[in-house]
C-alpha positions as CSV (number, residue, x, y, z in Angstrom):
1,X,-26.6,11.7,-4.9
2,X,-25.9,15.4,-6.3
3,X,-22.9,16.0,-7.0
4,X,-23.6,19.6,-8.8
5,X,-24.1,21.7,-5.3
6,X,-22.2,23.9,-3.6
7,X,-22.2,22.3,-0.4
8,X,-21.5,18.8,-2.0
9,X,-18.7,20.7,-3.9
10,X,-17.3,22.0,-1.1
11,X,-17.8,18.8,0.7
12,X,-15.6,16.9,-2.4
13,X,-13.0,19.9,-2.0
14,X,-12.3,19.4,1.6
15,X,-12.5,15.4,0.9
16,X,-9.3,15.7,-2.0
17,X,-7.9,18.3,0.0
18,X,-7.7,15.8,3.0
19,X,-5.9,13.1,0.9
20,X,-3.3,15.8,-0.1
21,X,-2.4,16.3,3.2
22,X,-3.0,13.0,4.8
23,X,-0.4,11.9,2.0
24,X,1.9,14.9,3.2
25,X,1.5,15.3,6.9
26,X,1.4,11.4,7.7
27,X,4.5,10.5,5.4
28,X,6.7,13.6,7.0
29,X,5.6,12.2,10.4
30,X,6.6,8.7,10.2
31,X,9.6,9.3,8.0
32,X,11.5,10.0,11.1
33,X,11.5,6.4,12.7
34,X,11.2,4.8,8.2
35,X,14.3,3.3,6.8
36,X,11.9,2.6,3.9
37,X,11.1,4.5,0.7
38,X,7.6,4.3,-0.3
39,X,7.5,2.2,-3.0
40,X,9.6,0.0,-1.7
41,X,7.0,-0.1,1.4
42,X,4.1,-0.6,-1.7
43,X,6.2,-3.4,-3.2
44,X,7.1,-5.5,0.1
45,X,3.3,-5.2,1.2
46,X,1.9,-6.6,-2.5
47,X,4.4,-9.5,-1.9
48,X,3.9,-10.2,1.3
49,X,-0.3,-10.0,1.0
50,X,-0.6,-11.5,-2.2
51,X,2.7,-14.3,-2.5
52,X,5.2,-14.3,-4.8
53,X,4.4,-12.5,-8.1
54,X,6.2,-11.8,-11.5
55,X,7.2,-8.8,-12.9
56,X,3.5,-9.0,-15.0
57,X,1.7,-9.4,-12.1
58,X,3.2,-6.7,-10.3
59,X,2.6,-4.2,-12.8
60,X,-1.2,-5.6,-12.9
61,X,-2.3,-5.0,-9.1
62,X,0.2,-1.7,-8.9
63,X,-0.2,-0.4,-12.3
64,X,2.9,0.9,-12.6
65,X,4.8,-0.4,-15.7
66,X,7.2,-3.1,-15.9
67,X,10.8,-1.0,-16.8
68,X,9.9,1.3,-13.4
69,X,8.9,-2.3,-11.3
70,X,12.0,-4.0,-12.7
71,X,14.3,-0.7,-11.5
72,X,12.4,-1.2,-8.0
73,X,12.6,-4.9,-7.5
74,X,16.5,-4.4,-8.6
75,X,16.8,-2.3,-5.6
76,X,14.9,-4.9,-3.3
77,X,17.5,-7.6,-4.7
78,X,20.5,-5.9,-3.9
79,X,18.9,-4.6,-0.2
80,X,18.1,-8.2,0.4
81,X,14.5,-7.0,0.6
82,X,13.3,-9.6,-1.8
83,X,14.3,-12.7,-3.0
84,X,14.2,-14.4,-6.7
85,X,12.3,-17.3,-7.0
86,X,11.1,-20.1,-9.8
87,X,7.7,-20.0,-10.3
88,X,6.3,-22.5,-7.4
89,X,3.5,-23.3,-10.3
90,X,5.4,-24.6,-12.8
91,X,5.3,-21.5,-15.1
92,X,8.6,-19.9,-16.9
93,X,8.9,-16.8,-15.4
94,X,10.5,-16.4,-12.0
95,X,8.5,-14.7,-9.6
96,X,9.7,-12.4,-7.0
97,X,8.9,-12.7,-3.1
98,X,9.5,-11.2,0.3
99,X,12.7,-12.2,1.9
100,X,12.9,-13.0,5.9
101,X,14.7,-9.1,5.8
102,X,12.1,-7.5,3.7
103,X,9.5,-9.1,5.8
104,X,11.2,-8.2,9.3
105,X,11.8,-4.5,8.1
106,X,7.8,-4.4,7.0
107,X,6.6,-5.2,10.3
108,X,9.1,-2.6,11.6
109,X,7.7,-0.5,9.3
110,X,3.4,-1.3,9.8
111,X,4.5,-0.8,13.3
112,X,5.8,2.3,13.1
113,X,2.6,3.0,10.9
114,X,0.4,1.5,13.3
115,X,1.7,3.4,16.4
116,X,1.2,6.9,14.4
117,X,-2.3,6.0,13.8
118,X,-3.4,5.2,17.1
119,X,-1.3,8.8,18.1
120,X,-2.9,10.7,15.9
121,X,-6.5,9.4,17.0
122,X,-6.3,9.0,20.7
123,X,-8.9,11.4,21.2
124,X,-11.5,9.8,18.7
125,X,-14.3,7.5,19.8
126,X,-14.2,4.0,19.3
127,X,-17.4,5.0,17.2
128,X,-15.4,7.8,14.9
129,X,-12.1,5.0,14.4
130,X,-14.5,2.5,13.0
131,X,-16.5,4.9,11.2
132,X,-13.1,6.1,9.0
133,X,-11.8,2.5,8.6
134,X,-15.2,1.8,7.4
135,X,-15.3,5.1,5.3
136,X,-11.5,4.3,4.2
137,X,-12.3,0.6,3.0
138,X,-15.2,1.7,1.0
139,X,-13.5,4.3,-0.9
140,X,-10.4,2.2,-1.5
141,X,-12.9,-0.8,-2.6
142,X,-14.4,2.0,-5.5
143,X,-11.1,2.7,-6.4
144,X,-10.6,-0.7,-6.9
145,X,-13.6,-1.7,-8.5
146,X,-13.2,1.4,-11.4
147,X,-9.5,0.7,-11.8
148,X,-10.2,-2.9,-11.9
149,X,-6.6,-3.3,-10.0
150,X,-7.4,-5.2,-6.6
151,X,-5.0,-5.2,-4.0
152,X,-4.5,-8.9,-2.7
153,X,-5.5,-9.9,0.3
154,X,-4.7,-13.2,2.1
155,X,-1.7,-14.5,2.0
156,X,-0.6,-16.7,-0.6
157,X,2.7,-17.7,0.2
């Protein structure tokens, strides 16, 4: 595929333009009914999708570094958010997981999430909502693949 022409060019504009203001327009439009910041939201979805995790695996799937995780799993702590928790393997490190809170409030929060979506599209085809999850998935999966940071899926708690 070309990626030298002006049309593709344009095309690849318009596509990192999009994410600027998907980022922008979606956040400001569910931030009225959030009581959750975003990487708090980031770090209660890891957890809940991928189990309990350490401070090392954390920083591996998010790639953030471990100071700036251990600031933001602080926070969770003290909201109740997150709980501290030995290392159900046997290891030495104590891992940190979703607390009953944390996991009521994400719900609250995919809800909200989910309920924007389906606003926002209720004039798309069936055919045009599939097609962008489809589109969405693939481009997250590359992201993945080149980063080599994969989100977790299934849950492993």
């Amino acid at each position: 595929m070309s990626q030298g022409g002006d049309a593709m060019t344009s095309a690849y504009d318009r596509i990192v333009q999009g994410f600027l203001l998907i980022g922008r327009n979606f956040t400001d439009m569910t931030r009225r009914e959030s009581r959750l910041d975003r990487s708090a939201m980031t770090l209660l979805a890891c957890l809940d999708a991928g189990g309990p995790m350490t401070l090392a695996e954390l920083s591996a799937v998010l790639g953030r570094d471990v100071s700036t995780l251990n600031r933001q799993t602080a926070a969770l702590l003290r909201a109740d958010l997150a709980e501290r928790i030995p290392d159900p393997a046997g290891g030495m490190a104590r891992k940190f997981r979703i607390s009953p809170e944390g996991a009521r409030r994400l719900a609250a929060e995919q809800a909200n999430n989910l309920r924007a979506t389906k606003l926002l599209l209720d004039d798309w085809t069936d055919d045009e909502i599939e097609s962008f999850a489809t589109a969405l998935e693939r481009y997250n999966a590359a992201i993945e693949e080149r980063s080599g940071r994969h989100w977790p899926r299934g849950d492993k708690r």
